[in-house]
N, C-alpha and C positions, 0 to 999 in steps of 0.2 A: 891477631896483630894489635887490633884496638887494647886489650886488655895488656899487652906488653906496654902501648905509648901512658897507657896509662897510669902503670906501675910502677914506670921508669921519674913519671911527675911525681906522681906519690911520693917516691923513696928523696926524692928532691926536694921535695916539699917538707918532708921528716928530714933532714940536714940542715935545712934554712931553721926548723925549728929548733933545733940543737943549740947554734946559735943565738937564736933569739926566739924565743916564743911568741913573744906580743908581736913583733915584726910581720912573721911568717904568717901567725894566722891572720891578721888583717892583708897583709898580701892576697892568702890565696880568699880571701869574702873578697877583695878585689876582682880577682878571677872569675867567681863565682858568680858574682853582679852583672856577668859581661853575655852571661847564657848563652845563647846560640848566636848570637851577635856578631860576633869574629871569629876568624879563624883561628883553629888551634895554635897554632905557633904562637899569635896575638895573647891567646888565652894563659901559655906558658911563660910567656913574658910579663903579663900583670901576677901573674905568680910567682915572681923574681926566680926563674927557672928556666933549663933551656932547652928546646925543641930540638936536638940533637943527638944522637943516640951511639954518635961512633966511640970509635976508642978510650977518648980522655973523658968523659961522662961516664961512659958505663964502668972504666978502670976506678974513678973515685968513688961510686956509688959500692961497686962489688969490696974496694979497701973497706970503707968507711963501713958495711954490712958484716965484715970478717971479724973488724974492731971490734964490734957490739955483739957480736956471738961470743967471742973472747971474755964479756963479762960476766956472762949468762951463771948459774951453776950449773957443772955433770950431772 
């Protein structure tokens, strides 16, 4: 399970950076900086990311994954 919440930040984290690179990576050194300090949702949040994993997170994560297989080459 740890390795799903975790992949699911990732792949969130690789969108934020799509958007903006400089952004997202100092966002997540943000996170980063917070160590064991807070709780994860806390941690997700300085990540501009969201700790939620239902329907509408995992449907844009899984669209936005399809897109980018889409450009790949056969």
């Amino acid at each position: 399970i740890e390795y799903g919440i975790a992949q699911l930040g990732a792949l969130q984290i690789w969108l934020n950076h799509k958007q903006n690179r400089e952004n997202a990576i100092q966002q997540y050194k943000n996170a980063l900086s917070l160590g064991g300090s807070k709780p994860l949702p806390d941690l997700f949040k300085n990540a501009a990311t969201e700790f939620d994993f239902g329907p509408k997170i995992i449907n844009r994560l899984v669209n936005e994954i399809e897109s980018e297989l889409r450009t790949l080459p056969v």
